[in-house]
KELO-533613 format. One record per atom (N, C-alpha, C): residue in one letter; atom name; z negated, x, y negated. Coordinates in steps of 0.1 Angstrom, whole numbers, plus 5000, padded with zeros to 4 digits. Layout:
NODE  kolfi  papa    up  east  north
NODE      A    CA     Z     X      Y
...
***
This chain:
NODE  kolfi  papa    up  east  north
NODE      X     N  4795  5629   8098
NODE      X    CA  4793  5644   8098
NODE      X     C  4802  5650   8109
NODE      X     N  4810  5660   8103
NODE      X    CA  4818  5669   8115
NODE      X     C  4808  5679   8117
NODE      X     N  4804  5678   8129
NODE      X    CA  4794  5688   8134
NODE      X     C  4810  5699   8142
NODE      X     N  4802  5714   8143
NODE      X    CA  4813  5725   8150
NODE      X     C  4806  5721   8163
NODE      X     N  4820  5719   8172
NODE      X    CA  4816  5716   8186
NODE      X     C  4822  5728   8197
NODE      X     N  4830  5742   8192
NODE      X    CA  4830  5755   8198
NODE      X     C  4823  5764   8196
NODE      X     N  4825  5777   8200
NODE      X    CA  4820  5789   8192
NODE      X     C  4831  5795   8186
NODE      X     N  4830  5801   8176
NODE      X    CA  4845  5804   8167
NODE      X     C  4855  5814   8173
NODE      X     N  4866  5811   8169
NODE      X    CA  4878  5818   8182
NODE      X     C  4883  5831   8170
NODE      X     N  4869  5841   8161
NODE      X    CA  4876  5849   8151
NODE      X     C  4870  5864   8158
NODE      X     N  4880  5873   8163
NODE      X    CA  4875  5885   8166
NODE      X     C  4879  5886   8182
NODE      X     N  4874  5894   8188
NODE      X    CA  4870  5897   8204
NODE      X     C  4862  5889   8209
NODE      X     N  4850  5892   8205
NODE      X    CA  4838  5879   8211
NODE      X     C  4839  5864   8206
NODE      X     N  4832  5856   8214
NODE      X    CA  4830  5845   8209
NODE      X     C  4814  5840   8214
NODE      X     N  4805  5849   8209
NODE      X    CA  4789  5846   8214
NODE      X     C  4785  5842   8204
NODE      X     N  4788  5833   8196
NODE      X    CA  4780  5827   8187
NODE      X     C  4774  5815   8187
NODE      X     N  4774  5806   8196
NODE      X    CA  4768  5794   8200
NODE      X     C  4759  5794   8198
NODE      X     N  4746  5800   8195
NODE      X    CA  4735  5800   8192
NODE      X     C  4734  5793   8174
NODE      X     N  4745  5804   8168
NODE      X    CA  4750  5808   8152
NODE      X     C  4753  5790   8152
NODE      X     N  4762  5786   8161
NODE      X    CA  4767  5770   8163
NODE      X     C  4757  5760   8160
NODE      X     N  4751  5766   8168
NODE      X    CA  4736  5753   8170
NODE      X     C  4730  5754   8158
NODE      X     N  4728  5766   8155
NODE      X    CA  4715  5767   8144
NODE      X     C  4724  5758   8128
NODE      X     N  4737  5760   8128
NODE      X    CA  4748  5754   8116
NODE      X     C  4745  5738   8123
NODE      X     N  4746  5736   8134
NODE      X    CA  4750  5722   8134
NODE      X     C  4735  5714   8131
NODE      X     N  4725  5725   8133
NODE      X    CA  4709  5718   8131
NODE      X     C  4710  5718   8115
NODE      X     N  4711  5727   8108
NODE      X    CA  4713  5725   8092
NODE      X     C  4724  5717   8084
NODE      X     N  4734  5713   8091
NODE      X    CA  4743  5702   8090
NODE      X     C  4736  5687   8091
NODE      X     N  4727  5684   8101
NODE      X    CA  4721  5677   8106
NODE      X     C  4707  5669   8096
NODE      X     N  4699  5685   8092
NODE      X    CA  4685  5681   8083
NODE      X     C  4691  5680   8069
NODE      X     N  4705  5686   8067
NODE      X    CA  4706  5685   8050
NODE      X     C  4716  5677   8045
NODE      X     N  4727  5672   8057
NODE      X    CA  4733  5666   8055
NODE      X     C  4746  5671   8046
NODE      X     N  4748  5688   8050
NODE      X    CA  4759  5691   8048
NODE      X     C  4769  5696   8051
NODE      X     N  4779  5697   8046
NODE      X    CA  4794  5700   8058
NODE      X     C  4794  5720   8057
NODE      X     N  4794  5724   8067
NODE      X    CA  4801  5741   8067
NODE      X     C  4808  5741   8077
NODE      X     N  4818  5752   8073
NODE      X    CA  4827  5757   8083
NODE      X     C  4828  5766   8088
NODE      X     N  4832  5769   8101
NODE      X    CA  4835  5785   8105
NODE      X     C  4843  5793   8095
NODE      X     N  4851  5791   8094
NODE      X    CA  4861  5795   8085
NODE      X     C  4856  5797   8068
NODE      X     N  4847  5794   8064
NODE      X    CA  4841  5797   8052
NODE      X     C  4836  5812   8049
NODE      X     N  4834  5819   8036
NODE      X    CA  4825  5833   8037
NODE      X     C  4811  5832   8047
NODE      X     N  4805  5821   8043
NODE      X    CA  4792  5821   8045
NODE      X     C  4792  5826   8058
NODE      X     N  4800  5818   8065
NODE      X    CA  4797  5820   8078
NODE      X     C  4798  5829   8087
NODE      X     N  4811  5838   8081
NODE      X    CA  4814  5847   8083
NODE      X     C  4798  5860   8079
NODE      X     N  4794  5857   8066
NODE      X    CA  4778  5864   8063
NODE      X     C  4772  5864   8074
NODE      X     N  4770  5850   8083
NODE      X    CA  4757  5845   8094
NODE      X     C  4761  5852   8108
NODE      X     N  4773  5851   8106
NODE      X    CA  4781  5861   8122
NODE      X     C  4777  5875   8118
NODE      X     N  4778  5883   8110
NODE      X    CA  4773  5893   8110
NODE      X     C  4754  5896   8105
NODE      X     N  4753  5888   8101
NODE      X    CA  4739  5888   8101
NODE      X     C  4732  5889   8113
NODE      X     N  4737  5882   8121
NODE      X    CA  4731  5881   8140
NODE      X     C  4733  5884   8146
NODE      X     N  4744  5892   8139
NODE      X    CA  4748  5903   8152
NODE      X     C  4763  5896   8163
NODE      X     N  4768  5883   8157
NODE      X    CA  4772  5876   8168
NODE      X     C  4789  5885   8170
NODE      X     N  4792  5892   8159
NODE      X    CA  4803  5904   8163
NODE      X     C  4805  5913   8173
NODE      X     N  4787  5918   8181
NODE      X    CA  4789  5927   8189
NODE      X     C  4788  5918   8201
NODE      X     N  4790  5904   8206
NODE      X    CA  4789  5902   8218
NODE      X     C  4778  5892   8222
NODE      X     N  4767  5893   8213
NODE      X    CA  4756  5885   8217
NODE      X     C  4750  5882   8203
NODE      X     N  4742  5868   8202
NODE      X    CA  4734  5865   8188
NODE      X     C  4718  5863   8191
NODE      X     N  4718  5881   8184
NODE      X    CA  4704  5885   8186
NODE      X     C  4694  5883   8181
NODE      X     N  4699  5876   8163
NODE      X    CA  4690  5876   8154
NODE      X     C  4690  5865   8149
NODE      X     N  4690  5855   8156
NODE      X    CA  4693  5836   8153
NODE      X     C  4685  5837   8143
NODE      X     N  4673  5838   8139
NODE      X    CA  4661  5836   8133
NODE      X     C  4663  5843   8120
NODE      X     N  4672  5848   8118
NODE      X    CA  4677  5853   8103
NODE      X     C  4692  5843   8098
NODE      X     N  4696  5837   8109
NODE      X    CA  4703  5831   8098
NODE      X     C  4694  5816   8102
NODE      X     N  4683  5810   8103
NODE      X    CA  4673  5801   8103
NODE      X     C  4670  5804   8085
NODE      X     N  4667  5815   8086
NODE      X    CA  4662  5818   8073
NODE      X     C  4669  5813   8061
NODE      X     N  4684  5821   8061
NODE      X    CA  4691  5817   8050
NODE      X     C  4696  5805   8057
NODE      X     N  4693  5792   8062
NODE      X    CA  4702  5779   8063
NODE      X     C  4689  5770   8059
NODE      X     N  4673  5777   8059
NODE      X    CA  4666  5768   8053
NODE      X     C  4661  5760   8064
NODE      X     N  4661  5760   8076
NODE      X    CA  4654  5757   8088
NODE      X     C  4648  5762   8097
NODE      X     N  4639  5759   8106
NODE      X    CA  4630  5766   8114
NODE      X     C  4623  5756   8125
NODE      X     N  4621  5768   8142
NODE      X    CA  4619  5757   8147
NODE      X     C  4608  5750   8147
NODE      X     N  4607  5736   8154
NODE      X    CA  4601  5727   8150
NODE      X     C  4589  5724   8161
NODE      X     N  4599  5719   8174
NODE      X    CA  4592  5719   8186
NODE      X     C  4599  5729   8202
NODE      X     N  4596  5727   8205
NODE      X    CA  4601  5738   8219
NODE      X     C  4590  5729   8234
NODE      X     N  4599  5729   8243
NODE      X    CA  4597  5721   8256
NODE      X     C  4604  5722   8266
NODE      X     N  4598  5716   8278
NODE      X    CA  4607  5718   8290
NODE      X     C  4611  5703   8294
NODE      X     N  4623  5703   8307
NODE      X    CA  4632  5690   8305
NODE      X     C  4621  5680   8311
NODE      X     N  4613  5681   8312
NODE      X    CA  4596  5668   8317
NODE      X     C  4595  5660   8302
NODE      X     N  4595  5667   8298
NODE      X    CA  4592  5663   8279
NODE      X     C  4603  5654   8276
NODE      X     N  4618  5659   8279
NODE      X    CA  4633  5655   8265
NODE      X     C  4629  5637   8268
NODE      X     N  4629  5631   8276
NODE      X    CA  4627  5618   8273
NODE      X     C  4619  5614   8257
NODE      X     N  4606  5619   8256
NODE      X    CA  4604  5621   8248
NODE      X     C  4607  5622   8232
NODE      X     N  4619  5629   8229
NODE      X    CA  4627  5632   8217
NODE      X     C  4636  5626   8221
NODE      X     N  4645  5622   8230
NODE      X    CA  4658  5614   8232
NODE      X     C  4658  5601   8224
NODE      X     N  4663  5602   8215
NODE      X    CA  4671  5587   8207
NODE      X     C  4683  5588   8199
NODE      X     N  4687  5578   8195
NODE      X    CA  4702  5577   8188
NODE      X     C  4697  5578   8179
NODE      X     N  4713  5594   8177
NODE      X    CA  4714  5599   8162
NODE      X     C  4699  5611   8160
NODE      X     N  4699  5618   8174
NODE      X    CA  4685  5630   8173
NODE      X     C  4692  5641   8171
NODE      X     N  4688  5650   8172
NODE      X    CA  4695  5665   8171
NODE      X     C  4687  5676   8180
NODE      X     N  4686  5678   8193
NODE      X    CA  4678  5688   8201
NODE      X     C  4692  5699   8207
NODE      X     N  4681  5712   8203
NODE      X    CA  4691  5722   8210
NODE      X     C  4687  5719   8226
NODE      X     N  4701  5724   8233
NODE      X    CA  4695  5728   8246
NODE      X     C  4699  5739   8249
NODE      X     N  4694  5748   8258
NODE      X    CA  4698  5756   8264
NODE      X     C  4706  5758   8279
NODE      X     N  4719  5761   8284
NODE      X    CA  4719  5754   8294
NODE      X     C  4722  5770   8300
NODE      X     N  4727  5767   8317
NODE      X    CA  4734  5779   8322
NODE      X     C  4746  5769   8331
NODE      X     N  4755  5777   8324
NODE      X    CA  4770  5774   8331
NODE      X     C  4773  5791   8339
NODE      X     N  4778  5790   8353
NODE      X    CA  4779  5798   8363
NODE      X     C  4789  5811   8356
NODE      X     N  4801  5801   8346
NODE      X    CA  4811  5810   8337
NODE      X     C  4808  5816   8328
NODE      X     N  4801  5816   8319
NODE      X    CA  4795  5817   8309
NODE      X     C  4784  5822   8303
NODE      X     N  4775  5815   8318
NODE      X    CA  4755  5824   8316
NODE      X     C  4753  5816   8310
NODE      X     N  4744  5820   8300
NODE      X    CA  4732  5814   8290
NODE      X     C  4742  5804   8283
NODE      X     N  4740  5793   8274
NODE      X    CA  4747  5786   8264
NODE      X     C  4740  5778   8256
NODE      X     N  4740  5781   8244
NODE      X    CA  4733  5774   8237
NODE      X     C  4741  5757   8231
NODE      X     N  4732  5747   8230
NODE      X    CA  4740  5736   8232
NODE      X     C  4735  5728   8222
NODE      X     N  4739  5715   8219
NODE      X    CA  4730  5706   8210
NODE      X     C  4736  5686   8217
NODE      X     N  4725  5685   8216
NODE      X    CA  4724  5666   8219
NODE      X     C  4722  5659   8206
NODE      X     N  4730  5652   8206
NODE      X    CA  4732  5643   8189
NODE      X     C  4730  5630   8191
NODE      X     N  4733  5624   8208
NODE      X    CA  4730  5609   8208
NODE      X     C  4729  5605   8221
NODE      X     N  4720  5596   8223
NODE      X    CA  4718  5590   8233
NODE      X     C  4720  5578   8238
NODE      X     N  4720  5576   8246
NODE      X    CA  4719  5559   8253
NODE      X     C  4711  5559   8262
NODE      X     N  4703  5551   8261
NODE      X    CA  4690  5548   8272
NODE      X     C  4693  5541   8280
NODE      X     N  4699  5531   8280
NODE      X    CA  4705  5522   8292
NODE      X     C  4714  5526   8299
NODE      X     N  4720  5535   8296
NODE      X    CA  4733  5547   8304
NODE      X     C  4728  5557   8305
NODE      X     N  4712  5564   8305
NODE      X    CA  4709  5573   8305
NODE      X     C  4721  5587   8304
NODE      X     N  4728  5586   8291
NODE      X    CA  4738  5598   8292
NODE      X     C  4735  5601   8276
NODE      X     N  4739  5618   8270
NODE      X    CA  4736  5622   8262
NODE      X     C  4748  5629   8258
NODE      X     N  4748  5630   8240
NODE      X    CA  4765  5633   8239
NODE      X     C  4759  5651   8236
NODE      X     N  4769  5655   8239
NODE      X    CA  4764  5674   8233
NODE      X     C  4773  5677   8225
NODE      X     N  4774  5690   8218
NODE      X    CA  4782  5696   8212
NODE      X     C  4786  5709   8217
NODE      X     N  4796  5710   8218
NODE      X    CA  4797  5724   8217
NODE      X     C  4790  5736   8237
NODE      X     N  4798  5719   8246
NODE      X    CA  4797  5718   8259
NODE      X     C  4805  5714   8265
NODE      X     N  4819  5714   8267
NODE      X    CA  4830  5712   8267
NODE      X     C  4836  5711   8280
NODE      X     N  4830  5721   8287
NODE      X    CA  4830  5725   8304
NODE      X     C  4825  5717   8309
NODE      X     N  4815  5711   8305
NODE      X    CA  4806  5701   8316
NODE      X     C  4805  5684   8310
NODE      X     N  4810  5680   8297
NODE      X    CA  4809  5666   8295
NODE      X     C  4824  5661   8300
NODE      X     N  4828  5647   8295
NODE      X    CA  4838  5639   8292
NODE      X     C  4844  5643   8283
NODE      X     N  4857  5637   8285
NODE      X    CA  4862  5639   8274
NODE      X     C  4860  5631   8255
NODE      X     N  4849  5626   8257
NODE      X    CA  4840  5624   8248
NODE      X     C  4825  5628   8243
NODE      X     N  4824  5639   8250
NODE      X    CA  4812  5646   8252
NODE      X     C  4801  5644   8254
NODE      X     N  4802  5633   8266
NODE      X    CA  4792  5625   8273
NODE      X     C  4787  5635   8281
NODE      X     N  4776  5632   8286
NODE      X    CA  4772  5635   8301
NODE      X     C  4759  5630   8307
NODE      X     N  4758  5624   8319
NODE      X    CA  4745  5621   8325
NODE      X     C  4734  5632   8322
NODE      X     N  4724  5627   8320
NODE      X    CA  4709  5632   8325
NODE      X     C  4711  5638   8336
NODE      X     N  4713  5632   8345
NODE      X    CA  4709  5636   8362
NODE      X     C  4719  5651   8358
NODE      X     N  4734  5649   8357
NODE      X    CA  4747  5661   8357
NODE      X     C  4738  5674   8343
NODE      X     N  4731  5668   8332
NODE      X    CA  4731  5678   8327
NODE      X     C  4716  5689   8327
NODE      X     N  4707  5680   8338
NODE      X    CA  4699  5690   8346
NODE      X     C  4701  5699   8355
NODE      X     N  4718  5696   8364
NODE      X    CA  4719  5710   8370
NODE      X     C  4725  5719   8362
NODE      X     N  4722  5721   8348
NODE      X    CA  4727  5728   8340
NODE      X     C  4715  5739   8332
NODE      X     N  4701  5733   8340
NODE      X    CA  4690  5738   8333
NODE      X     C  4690  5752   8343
NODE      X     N  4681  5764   8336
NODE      X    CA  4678  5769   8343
NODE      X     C  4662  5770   8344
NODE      X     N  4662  5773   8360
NODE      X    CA  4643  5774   8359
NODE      X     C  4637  5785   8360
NODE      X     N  4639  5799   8359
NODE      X    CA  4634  5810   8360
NODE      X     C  4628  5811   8376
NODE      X     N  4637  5811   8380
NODE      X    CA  4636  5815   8399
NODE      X     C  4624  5822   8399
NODE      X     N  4625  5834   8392
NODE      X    CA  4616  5846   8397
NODE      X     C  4599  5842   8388
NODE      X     N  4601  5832   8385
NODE      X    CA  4585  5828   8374
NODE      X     C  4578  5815   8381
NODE      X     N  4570  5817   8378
NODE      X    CA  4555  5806   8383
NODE      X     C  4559  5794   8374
NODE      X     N  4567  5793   8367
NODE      X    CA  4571  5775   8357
NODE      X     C  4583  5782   8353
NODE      X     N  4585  5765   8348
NODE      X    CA  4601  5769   8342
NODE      X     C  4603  5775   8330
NODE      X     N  4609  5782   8322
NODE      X    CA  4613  5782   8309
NODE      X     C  4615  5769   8302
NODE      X     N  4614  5771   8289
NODE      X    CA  4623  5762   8282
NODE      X     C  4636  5759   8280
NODE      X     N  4641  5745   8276
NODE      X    CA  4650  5743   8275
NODE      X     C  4653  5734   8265
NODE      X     N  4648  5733   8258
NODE      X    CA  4652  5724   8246
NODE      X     C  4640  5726   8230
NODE      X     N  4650  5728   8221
NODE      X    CA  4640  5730   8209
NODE      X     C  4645  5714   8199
NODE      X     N  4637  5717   8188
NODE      X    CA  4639  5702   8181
NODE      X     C  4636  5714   8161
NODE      X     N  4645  5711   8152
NODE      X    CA  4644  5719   8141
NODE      X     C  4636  5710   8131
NODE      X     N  4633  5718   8119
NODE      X    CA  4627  5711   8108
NODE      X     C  4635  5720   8097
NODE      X     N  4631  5714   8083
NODE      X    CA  4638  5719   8070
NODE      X     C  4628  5728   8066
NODE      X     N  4632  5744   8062
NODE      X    CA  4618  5754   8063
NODE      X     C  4625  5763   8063
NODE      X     N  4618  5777   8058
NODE      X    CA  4631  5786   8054
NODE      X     C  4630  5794   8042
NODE      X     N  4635  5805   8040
NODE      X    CA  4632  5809   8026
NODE      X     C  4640  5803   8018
NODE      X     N  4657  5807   8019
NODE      X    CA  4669  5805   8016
NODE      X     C  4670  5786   8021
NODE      X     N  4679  5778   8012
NODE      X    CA  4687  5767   8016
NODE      X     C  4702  5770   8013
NODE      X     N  4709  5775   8021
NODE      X    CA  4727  5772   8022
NODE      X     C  4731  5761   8011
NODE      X     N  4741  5763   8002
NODE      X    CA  4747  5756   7988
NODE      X     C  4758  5748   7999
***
């Protein structure tokens, strides 16, 4: 599977990482190939709004890709979901960037390191990175009594399934 491992370089903005994750989680449950560069996708960027600068309405193109989320947790839990060949969003904060929405496809437990997509700034040049390196990437909501979340996990669900 060629999972998309940027956000798409079409227009002014490029906030669609979210739009990223949510394609590479439906690439993932159905085992099919899409591209940036296709209509569709072009549909899902404007469906969410990811034109004007930010992707506000993830949860509508969930809909038309036929998935929905599954589980939602904080980084005490990802052990938990971590194995080879999983698919977890993460959420990270890069200092450049802000918010980023991310995804973990494989792990190794004896190297505690996890591969991402669509994280480019912060892995290898194989899109590796430690556990330990990709917790200073979490954020904890300074100003809140616990942390936020930071990682969701998808299921097949949805009105619409993407052709």
């Amino acid at each position: 599977m060629q999972y998309l491992n940027q956000n798409s370089r079409i227009g002014e903005f490029f906030a669609d990482c979210q739009l990223v994750t949510a394609v590479n989680a439906y690439m993932y449950l159905y085992k099919k190939q899409l591209s940036q560069e296709c209509p569709f996708y072009e549909e899902l960027r404007i469906l969410t709004k990811c034109l004007a600068g930010s992707c506000i309405c993830v949860e509508k193109a969930w809909r038309k890709l036929g998935i929905a989320e599954d589980k939602r947790f904080k980084v005490e839990e990802l052990e938990k979901f971590l194995k080879p060949n999983c698919f977890i969003e993460a959420v990270v904060w890069h200092k450049y960037h802000g918010f980023h929405s991310t995804a973990i496809i494989d792990y190794v437990k004896e190297a505690e390191v996890v591969k991402m997509l669509n994280f480019k700034y912060a892995t290898s040049s194989g899109d590796w990175i430690f556990l330990e390196d990709l917790k200073k990437h979490l954020h904890w909501n300074i100003d809140k009594s616990s942390p936020r979340y930071c990682f969701r996990t998808y299921k097949r669900g949805g009105s619409n399934v993407a052709n």
